[in-house]
ROMI-124101 format. One record per residue (C-alpha): x, y, z; residue number from 1. Coordinates in steps of 0.02 Angstrom, whole numbers, padded with zeros to 5 digits. Example, Ala and Ser with C-alpha at 12.3 -4.5 7.8 and 13.67 -1.06 7.14 Angstrom:
BEGIN
+--------+--------+--------+-----+
:      u :      v :      w :  nr :
+--------+--------+--------+-----+
:  00615 : -00225 :  00390 :   1 :
:  00684 : -00053 :  00357 :   2 :
+--------+--------+--------+-----+
***
This chain:
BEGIN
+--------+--------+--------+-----+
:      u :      v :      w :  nr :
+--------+--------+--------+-----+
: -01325 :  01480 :  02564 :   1 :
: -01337 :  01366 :  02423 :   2 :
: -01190 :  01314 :  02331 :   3 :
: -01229 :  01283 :  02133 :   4 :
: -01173 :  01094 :  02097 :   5 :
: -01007 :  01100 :  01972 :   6 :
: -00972 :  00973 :  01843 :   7 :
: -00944 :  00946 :  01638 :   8 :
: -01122 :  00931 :  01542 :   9 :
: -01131 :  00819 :  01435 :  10 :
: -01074 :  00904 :  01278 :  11 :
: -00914 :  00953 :  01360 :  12 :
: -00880 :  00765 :  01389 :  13 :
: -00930 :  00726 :  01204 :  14 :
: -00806 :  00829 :  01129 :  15 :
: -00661 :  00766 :  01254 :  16 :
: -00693 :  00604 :  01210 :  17 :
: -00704 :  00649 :  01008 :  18 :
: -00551 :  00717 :  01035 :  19 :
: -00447 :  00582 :  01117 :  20 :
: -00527 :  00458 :  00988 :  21 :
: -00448 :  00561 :  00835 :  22 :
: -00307 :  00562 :  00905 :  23 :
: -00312 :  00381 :  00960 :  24 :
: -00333 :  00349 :  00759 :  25 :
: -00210 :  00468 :  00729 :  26 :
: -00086 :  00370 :  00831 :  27 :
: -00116 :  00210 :  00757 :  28 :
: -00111 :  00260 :  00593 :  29 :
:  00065 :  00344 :  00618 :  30 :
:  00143 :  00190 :  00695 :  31 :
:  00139 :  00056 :  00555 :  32 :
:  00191 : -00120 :  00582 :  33 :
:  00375 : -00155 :  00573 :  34 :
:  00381 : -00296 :  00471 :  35 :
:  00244 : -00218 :  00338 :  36 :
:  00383 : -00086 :  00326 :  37 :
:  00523 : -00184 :  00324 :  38 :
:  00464 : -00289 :  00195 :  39 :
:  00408 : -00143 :  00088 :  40 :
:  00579 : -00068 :  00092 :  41 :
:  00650 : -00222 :  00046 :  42 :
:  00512 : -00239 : -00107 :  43 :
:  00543 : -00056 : -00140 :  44 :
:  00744 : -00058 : -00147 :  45 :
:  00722 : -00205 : -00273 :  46 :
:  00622 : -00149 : -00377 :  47 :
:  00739 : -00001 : -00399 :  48 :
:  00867 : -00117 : -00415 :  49 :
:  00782 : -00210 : -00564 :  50 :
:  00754 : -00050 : -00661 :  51 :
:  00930 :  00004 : -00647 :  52 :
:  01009 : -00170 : -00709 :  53 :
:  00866 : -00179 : -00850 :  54 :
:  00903 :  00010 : -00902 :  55 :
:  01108 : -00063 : -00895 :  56 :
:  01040 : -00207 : -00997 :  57 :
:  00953 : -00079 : -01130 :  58 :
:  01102 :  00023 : -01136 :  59 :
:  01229 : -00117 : -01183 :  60 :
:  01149 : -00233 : -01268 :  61 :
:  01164 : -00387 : -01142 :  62 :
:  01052 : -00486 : -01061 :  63 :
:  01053 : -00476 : -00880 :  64 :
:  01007 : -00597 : -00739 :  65 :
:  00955 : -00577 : -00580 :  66 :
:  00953 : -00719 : -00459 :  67 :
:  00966 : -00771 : -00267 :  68 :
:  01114 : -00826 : -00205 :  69 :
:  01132 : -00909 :  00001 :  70 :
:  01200 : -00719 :  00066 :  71 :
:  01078 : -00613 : -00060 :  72 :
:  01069 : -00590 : -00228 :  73 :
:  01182 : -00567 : -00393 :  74 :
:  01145 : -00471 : -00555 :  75 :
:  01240 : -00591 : -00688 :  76 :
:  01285 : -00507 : -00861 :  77 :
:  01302 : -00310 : -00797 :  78 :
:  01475 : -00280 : -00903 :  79 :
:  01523 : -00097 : -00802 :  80 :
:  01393 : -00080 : -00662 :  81 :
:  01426 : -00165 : -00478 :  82 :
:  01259 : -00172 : -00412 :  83 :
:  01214 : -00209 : -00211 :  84 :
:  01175 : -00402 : -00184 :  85 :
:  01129 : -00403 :  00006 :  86 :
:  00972 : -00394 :  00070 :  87 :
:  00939 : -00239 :  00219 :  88 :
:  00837 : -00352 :  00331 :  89 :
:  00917 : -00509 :  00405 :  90 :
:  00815 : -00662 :  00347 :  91 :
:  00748 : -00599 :  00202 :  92 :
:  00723 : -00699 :  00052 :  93 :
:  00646 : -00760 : -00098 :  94 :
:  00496 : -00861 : -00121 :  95 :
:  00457 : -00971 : -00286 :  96 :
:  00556 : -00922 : -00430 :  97 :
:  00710 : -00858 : -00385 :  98 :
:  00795 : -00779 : -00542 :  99 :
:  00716 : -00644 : -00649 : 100 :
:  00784 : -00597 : -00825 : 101 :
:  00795 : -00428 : -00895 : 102 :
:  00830 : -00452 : -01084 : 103 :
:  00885 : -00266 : -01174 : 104 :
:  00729 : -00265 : -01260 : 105 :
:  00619 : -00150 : -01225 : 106 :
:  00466 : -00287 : -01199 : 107 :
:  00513 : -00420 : -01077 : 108 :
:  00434 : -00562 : -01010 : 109 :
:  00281 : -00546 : -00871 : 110 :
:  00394 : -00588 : -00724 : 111 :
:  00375 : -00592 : -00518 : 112 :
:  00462 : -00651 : -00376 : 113 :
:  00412 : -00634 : -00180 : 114 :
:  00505 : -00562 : -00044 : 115 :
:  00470 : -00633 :  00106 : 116 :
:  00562 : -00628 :  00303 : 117 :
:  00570 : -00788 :  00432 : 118 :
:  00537 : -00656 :  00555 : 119 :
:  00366 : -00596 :  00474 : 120 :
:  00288 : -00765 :  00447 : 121 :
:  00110 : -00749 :  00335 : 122 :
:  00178 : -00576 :  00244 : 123 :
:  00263 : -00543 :  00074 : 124 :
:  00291 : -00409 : -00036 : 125 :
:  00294 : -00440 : -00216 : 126 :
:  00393 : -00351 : -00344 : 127 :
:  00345 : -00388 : -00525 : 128 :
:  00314 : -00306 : -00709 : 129 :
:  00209 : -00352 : -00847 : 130 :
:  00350 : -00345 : -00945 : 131 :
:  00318 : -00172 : -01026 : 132 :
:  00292 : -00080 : -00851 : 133 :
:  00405 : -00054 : -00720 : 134 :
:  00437 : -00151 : -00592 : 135 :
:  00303 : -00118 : -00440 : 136 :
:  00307 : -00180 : -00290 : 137 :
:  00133 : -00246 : -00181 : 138 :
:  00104 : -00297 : -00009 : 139 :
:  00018 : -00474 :  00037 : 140 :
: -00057 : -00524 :  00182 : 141 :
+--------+--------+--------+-----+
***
């Protein structure tokens, strides 16, 4: 009596393996770094921030300023809107210039500042305008 040898050909193993390597890449794609995301909130939540004061600015006719202060940040010059000034990530900060003005003129300045985290050394986010845009937010590495 001869008993046929059983086993996976080739092409069976081929398309296990395809399989487990999509969803490897799935995977990884799906999980994104923690401090990339942390420091794109923080970007993203300013920038909002900085369109709603300039939009306040438009409105009444003021000029608005938007600086760092040593627990956040402060929007000087809003006459009737209290706007947040703490960051969502502890250690987050500014790097270079660390006040931004938002005139109520339609056209501002070209302006930028970098967000960056002690606890995500070599990454930033930076949140800027040409001064006729809004305010947009990109991730450095």
């Amino acid at each position: 009596m001869t008993r046929a040898h059983r086993g996976f050909t080739l092409l069976e193993l081929l398309v296990v393996l395809s399989i487990v390597a999509l969803a490897t890449v799935g995977v990884s794609f799906a999980i994104r770094d923690s401090g990339a995301t942390d420091l794109q909130r923080e970007g993203e939540r300013l920038a909002v921030l900085l369109e709603t004061a300039r939009a306040q600015s438009r409105a009444s006719g003021t000029t608005v300023r938007w600086r760092t202060t040593e627990q956040g940040f402060v929007f000087e010059g809003l006459p009737t809107l209290k706007l947040p000034g703490n960051w969502l990530v502890n250690g987050s900060r500014t790097s270079g210039p660390a006040q931004l003005w938002l005139g109520p003129e339609p056209i501002i300045s070209a302006q930028q500042v970098w967000v960056v985290n002690d606890a995500y050394p070599g990454r930033a986010v930076r949140v800027g305008t040409d001064g006729v845009r809004s305010f947009t937010v990109e991730a450095m590495q």
